[in-house]
C-alpha positions in Angstrom: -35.9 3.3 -165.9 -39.8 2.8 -164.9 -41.9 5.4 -166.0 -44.1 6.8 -163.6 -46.7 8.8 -164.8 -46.9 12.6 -163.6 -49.4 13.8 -161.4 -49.9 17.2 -159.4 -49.0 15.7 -156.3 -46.0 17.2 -153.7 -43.0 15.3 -154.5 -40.5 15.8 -151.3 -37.6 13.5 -151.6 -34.6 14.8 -149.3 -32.8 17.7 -151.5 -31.4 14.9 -153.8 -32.2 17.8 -157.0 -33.0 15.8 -160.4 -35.1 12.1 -159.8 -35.8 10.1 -162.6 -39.4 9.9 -161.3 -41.7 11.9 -158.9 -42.3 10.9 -155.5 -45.9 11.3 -154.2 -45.9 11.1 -150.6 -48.1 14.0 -148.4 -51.7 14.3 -148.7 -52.4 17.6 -150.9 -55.9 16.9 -151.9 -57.2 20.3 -150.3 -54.6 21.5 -153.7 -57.3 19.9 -156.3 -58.4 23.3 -157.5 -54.8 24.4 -158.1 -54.1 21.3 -160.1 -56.8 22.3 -163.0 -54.9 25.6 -163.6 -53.1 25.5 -166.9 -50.1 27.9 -168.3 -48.9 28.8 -164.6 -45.6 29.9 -163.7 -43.5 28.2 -161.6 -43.4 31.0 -158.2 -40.2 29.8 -157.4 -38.4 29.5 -160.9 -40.7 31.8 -163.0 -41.0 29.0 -165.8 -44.3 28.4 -167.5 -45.2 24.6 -166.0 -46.8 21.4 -167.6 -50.0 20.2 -166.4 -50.7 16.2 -165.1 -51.7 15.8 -168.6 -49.8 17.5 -170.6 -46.5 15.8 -169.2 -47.6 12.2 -170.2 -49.1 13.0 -173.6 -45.4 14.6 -174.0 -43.5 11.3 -173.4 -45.8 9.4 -175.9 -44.5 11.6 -178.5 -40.8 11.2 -177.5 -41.5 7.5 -177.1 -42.8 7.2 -180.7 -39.6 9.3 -182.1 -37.2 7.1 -184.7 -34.5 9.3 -184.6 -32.7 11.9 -182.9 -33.8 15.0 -185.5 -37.3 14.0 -184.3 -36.8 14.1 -180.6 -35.4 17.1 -180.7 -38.3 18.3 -182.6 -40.6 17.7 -180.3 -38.3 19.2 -177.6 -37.7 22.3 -179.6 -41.6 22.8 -179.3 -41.6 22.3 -175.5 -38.5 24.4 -174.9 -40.3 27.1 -173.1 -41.0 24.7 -170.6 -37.4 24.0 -169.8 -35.5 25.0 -166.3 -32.4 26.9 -166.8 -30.0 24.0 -166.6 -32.0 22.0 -168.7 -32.4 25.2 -171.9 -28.5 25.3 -172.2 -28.3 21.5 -172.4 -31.5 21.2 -175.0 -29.5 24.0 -176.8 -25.8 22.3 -176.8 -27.9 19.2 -178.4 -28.9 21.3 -181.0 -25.5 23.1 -182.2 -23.8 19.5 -182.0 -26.3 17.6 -184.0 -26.6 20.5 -186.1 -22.6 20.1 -186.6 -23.0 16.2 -187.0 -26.4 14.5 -187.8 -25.3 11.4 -186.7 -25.4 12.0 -183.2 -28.0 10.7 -180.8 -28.2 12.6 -177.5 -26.3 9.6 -175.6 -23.7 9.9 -177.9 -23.2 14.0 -177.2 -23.7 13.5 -173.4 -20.5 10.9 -173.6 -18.6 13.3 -175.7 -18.9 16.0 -173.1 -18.3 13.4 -170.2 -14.7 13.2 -169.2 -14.4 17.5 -169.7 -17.5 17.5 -167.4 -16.9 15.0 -164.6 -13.8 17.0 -163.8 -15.4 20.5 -163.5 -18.2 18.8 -161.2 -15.2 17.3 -159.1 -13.9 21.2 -158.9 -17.5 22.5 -158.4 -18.4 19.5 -155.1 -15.0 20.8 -153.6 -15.6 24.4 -153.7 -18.7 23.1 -151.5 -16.7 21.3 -149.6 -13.8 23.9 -148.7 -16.6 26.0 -147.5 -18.2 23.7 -145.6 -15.0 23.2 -143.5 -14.1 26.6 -143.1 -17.8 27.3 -141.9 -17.2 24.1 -139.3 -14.4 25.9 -137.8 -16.3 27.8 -136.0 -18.4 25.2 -134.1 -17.0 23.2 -130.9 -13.8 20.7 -132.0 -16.2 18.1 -131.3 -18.4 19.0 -134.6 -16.1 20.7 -136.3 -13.9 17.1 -136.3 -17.2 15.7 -137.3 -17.8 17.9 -140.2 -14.4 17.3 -141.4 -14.1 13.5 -140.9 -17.3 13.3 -143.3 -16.4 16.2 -145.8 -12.6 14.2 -146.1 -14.8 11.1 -146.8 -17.1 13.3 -149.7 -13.8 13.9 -151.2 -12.3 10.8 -151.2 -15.8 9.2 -152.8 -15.7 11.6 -155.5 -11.7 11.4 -156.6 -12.5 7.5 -156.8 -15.7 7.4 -158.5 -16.5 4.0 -158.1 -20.0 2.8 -158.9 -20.6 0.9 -155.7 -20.1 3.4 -154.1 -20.7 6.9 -155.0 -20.8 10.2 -153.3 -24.2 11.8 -153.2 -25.0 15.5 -151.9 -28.3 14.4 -149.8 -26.3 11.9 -147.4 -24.0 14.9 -146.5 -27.5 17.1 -146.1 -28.9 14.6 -143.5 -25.6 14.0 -141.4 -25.4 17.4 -141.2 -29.1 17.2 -140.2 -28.4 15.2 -137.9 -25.7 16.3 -136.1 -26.8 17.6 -132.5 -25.7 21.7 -132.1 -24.4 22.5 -129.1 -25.5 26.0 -127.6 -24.5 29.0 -129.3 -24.4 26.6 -132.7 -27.7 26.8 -134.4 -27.0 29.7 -136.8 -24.0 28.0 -137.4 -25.2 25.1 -138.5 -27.9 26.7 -140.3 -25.1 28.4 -142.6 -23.1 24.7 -142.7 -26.7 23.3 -144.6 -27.1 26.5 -146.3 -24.1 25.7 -148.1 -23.8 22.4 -148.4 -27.1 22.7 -150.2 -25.2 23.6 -153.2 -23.7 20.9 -153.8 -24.7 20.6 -157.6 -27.2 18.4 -158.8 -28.2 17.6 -162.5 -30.7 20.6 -161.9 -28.6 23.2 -160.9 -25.8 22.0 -162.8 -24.7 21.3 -166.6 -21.8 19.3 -165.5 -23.7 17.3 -162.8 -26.3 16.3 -165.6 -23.8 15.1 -168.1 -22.3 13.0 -165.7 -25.6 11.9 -164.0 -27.4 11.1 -167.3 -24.4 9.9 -169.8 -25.7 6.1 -169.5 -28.7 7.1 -170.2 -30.9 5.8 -172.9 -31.9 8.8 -175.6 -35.7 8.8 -174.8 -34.6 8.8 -170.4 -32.5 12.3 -171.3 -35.1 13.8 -173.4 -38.0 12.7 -170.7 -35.4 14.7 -168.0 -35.4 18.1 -169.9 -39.0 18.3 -169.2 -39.8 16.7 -166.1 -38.8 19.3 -163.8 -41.3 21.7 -165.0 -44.3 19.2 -164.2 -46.4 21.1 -162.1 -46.8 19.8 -158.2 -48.1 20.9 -155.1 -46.0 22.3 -152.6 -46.1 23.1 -149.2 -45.1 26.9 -148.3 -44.4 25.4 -144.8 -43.0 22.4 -145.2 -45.2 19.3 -143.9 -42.5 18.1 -142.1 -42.0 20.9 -140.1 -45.6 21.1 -139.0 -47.2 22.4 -142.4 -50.7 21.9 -142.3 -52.1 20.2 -146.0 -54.7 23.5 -146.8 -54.8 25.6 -150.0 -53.2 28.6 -148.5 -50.3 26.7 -147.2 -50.0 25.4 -151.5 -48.3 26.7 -154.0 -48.8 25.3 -157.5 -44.7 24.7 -158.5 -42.2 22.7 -160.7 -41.2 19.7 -159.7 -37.9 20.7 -159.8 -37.9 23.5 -157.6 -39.8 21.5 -155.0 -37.5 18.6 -154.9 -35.1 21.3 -154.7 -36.4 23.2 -152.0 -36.9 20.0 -150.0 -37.8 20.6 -146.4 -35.0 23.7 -147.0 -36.5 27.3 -144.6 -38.1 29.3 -147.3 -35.7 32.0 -146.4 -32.6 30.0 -147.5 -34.2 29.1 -150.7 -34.6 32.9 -151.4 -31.0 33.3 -150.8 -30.2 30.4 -153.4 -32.7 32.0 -155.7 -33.4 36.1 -155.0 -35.6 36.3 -157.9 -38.0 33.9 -156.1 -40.3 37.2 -154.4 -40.5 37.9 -157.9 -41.8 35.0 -159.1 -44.5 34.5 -156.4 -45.6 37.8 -157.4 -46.1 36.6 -160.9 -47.7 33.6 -159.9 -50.8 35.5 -157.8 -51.4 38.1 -160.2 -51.9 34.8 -162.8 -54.4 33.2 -160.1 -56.2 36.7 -159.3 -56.7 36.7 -163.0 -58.3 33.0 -163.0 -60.3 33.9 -159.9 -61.8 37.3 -161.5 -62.7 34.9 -164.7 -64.6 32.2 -161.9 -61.9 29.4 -162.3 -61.3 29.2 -158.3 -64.8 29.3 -156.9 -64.9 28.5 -153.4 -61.1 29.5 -152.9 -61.3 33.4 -153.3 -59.5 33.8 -150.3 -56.9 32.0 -151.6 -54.8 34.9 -152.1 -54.9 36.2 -148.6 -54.2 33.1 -146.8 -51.0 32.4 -149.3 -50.0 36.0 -148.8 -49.9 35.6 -145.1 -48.1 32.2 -145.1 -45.5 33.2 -147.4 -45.0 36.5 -145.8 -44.2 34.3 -142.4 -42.3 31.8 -144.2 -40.1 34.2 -145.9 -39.9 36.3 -142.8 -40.9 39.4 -144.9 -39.0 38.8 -148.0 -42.0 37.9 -149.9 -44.6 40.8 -149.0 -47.4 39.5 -152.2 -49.1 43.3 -153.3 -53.1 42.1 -154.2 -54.1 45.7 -155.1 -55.6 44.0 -158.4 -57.6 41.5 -156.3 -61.4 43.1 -156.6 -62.6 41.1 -153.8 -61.6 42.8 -150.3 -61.0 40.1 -147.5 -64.4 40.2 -146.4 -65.8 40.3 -150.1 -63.4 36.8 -150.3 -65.3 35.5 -147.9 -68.7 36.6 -148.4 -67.9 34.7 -151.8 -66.5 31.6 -150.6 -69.4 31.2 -148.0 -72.2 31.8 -151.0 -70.5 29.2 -152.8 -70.8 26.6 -149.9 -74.5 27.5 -149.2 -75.1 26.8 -152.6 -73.3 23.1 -152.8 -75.6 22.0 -149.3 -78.9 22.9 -150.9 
């Protein structure tokens, strides 16, 4: 696998979950001030996120490991960096090397492999079953659509053949783009809403034993941290018309905006509820580096992100700044001092 190195970009490959490297493609330099921040937490997942440098300096270590006791050292010291998925499979490496020293972490993933390809299987056609019944509901022209490529899913996953394979994104974009006919939209809104869980090595322990079960031992341990690389993401997707400004960023994990994709904010809530939360967490943290002077020139920063994600979220997220000691005006009284200052 090439390793890329990580950099607090937006990364916005379709919904494809896991990558085994980030994918830098929107301009986000108007982020730069949110990229210096260090020990933020991830507003979507509420994990504590690696900076651009920390993330490289990280794979050095694992790269310079001789054995598998000293991999998982170095993991065992980055663990509170993990995602969810990623924790319970950091902590199954540790209770079966623990049980059997000889094991590298290839060697457990292929031990868990065949148990674990066939709970995916189960886990894609729960998906899938929904998927059809929502499809019923749509014209017989769609719905025969929906089912002719949701039969196809199914019979890509029972054969499992390398060649090829059945992946969750090329479902996402035919059902993309599939033309609604009127009266469909929410419909089809509920048919992507679903289909979006489709597992992925990041939302899923079987999906990443199956995904990463080839892989080489210093590739898996890379993967247990990657997600948690910070990025820039756009509240409002740029694809859908997102303007690249600091209030429309959030500072986030990588895997929670490969996640999130170009997915309505409001759908992402529903596959996550804790996410209001988390935002909430994540602007008290960058009040608190504002009130210290670490954002100057950006003080308004947490009023434009409030508004955006309040519109995004259609209300879900309502951000509470009583903390904030800079009124709106105060913000901007600030930010405007701090330009004046940089033209003389």
């Amino acid at each position: 696998m090439q390793i890329v190195p990580i950099r607090l970009f937006e990364t916005k490959p379709y919904r494809t979950g896991g990558q085994k490297t980030l994918t830098f493609c929107s301009n986000t330099s108007a982020g730069a001030p949110l990229r210096k921040l260090k020990h933020i937490k991830c507003p979507y997942f509420g994990v504590e996120m690696l900076t651009g440098n920390e993330m490289p300096k990280i794979e050095n270590l694992i790269d310079a490991c001789t054995s598998t006791k000293d991999t998982l050292k170095i993991l065992r010291k980055n663990k509170k960096y993990m995602q969810k998925v990623e924790k319970r499979i950091f902590g199954r490496f540790e209770k079966a090397v623990k049980s059997n020293p000889d094991l590298t972490l290839p060697d457990c993933l292929k031990l868990w492999y065949q148990e674990a390809v066939t709970k995916l299987k189960l886990e894609e056609f729960n998906v899938l079953d929904d998927v059809d019944k929502i499809s019923l509901k749509l014209s017989p022209e769609n719905a025969l659509a929906v089912h002719e490529k949701t039969t196809r899913c199914r019979q890509l996953i029972l054969e499992n053949k390398k060649e090829d394979t059945f992946k969750r994104k090329h479902l996402l974009i035919f059902l993309d783009e599939l033309i609604p006919q009127k009266g469909e939209s929410r419909i089809f809104e509920l048919l992507k809403n679903r289909a979006a869980y489709l597992p992925t090595s990041g939302m899923s322990q079987n999906a990443f034993v199956v995904k990463y079960a080839n892989r080489t031992e210093e590739e898996i341990a890379k993967r247990l941290l990657r997600p948690s690389a910070a990025t820039i993401e756009h509240i409002k997707p740029n694809s859908k018309g997102g303007v690249n400004a600091i209030g429309n960023f959030l500072l986030a994990s990588a895997g929670a905006n490969n996640l999130r994709s170009n997915m309505p904010l409001t759908d992402f809530i529903s596959m996550f509820p804790k996410i209001p939360e988390y935002c909430q967490a994540y602007i008290e943290q960058i009040i608190d580096y504002i009130h210290m002077g670490k954002l100057k020139g950006d003080e308004t920063y947490p009023y434009k992100v409030q508004r955006v994600l309040e519109k995004e979220s259609k209300g879900l997220i309502n951000l509470n700044l009583s903390n904030f000691k800079f009124s709106k005006e105060e913000a901007k009284e600030a930010v405007s001092r701090y330009y004046n200052r940089k033209k003389r």
